[in-house]
Rosetta silent file (secondary structure, phi, psi, omega in degrees, C-alpha in Angstrom):
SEQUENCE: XXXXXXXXXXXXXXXXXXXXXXXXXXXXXXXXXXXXXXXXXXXXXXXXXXXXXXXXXXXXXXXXXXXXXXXXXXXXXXXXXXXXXXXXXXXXXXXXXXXXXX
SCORE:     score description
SCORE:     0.000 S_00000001
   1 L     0.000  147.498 -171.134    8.478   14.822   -2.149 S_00000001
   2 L  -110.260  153.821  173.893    6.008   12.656   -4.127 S_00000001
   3 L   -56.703  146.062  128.249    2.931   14.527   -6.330 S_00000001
   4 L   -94.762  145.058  152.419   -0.541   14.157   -5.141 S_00000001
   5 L    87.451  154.677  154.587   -3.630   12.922   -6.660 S_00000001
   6 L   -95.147   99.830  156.013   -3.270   12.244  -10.535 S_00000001
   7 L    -6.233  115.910 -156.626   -3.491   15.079  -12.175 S_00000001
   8 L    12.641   60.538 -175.956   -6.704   15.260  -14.568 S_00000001
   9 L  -130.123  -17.362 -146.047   -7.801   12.041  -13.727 S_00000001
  10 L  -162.533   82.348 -156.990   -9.714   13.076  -10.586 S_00000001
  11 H   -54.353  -40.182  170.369  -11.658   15.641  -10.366 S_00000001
  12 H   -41.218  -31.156 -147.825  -11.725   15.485   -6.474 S_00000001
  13 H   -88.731  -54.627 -176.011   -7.983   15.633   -6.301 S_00000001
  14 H   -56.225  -39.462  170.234   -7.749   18.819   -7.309 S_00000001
  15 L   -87.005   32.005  167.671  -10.322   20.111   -4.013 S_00000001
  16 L   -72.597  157.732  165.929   -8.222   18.555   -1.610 S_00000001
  17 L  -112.269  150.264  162.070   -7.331   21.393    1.001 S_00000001
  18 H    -2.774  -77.343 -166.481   -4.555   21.849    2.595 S_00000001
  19 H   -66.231  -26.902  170.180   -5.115   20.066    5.678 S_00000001
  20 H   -65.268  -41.847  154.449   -6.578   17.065    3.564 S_00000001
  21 H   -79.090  -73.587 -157.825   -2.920   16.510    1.601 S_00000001
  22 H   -25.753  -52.705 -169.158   -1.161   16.578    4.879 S_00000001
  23 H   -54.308  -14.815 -166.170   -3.330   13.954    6.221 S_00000001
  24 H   -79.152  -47.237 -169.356   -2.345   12.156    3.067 S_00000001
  25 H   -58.825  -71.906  169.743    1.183   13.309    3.102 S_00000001
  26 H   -44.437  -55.736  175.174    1.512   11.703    6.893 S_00000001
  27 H   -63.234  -41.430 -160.213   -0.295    8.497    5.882 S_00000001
  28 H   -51.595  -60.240 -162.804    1.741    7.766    2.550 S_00000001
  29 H   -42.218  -79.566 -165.995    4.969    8.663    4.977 S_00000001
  30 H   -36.719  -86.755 -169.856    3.400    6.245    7.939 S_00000001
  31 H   -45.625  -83.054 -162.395    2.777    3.290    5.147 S_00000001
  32 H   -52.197   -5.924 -178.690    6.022    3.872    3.461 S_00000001
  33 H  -108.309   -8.622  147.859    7.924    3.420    6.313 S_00000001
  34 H   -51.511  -75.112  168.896    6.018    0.246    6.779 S_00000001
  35 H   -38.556  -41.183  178.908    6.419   -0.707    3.143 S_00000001
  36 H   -75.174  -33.203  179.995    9.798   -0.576    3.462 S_00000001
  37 H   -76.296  -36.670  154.424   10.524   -2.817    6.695 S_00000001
  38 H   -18.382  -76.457 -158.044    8.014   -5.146    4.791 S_00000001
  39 H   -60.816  -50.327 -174.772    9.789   -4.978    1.222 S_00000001
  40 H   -56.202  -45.902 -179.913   13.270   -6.258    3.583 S_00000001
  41 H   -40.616  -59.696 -169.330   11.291   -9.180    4.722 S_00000001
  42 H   -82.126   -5.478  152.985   10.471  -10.307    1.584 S_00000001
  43 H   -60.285  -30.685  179.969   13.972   -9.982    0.162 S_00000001
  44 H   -92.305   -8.398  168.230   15.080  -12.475    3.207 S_00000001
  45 L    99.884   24.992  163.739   11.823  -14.715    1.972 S_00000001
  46 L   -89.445  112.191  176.701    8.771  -13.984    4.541 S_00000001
  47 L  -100.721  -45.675 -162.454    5.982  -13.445    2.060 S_00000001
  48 L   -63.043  -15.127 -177.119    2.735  -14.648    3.684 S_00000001
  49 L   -99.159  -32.326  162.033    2.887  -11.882    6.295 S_00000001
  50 H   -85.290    8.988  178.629    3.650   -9.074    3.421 S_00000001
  51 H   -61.002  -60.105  152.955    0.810   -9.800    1.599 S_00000001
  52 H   -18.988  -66.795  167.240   -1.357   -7.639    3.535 S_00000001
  53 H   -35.746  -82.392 -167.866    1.162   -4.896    4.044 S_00000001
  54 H   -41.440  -75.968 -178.355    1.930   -4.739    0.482 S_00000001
  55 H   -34.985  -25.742 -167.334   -1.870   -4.918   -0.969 S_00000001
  56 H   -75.539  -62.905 -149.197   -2.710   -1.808    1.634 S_00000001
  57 H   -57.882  -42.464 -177.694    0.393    0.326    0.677 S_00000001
  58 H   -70.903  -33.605 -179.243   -0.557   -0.181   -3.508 S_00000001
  59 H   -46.095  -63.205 -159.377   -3.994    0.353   -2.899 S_00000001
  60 H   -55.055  -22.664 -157.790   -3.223    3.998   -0.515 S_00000001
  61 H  -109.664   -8.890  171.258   -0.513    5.004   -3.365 S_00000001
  62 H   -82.947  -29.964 -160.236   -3.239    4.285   -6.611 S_00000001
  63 H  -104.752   -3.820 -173.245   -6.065    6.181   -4.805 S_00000001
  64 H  -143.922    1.832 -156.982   -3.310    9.398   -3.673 S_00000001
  65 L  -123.482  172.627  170.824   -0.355    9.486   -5.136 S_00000001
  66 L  -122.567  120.732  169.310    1.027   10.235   -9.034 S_00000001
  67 L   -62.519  149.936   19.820    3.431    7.694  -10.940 S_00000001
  68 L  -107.149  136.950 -172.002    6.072    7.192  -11.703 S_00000001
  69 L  -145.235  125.272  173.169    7.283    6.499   -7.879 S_00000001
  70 H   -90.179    6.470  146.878    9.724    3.819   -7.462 S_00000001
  71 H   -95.206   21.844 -169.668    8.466    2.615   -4.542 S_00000001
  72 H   -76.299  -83.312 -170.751    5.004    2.040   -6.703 S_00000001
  73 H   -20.744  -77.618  175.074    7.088   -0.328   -8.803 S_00000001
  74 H   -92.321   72.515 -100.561    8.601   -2.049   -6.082 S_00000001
  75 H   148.973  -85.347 -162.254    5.288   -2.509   -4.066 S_00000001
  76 H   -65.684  -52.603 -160.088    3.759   -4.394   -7.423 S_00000001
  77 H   -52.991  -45.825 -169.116    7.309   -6.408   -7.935 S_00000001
  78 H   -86.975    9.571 -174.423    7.022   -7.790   -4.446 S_00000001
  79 H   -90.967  -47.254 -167.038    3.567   -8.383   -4.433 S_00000001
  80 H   -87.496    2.157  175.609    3.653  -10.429   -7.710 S_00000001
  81 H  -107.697    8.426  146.063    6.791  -12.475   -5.985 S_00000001
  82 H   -66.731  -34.715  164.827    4.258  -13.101   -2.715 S_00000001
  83 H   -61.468  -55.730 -134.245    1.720  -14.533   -5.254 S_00000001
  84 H   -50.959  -90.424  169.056    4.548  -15.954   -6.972 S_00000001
  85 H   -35.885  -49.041 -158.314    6.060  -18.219   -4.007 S_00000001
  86 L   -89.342   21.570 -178.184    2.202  -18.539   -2.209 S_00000001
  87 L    82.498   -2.421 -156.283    0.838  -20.254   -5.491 S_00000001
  88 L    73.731   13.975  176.148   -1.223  -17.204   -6.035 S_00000001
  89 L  -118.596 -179.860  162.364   -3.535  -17.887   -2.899 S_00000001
  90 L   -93.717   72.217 -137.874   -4.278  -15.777    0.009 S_00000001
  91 L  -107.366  129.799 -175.370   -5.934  -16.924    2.947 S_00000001
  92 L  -118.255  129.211  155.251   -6.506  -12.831    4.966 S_00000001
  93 L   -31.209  133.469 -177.953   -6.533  -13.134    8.385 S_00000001
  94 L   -79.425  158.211 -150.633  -10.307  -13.266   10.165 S_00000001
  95 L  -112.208  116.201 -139.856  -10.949  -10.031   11.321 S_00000001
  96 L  -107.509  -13.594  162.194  -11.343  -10.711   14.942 S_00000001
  97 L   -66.815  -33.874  171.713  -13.955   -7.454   15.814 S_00000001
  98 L   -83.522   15.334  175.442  -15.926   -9.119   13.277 S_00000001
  99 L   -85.181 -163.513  135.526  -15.381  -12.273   14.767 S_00000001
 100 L   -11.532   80.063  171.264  -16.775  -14.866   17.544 S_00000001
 101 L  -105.129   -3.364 -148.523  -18.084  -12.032   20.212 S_00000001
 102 L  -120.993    0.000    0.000  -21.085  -13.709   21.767 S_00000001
């Protein structure tokens, strides 16, 4: 089971209700099971497609979760070897509801 919220860091964290960790508790699960099929990719060497992934899952586990989590760790390791290999750029996908509708 992983901790929620960081502990006196967050004042908010503490008024979560119930039903407000579950929802959390279900996304981290949902993303981590993501994160993981992800994490395999980029051990066989597709990075440009985990960029995305990756960047979501560290965000959702900085804004809900408490360290030290060892999939935090390896989340940032494979992130900095997707800069690593892409040069350090990014080019994110156009967002195609915000796209060309007219």
């Amino acid at each position: 089971m992983v901790a929620l919220s960081k502990t006196g860091t967050d004042s908010s964290s503490s008024s979560l209700s119930s039903e407000q960790k579950n929802k959390v508790l279900v996304e981290t699960n949902k993303l981590s099971k993501s994160f993981r099929k992800t994490f395999e990719s980029v051990l066989l060497g597709s990075y440009n497609d985990a960029i995305p992934i990756l960047s979501d899952y560290l965000h959702h586990l900085d804004n809900n979760i408490s360290r030290p989590l060892k999939e935090y760790n390896d989340c940032q390791e494979a992130l900095k070897q997707c800069y690593s290999v892409t040069a350090n750029v990014h080019h994110p996908r156009s967002n195609k509801k915000d796209g060309k509708d007219s």
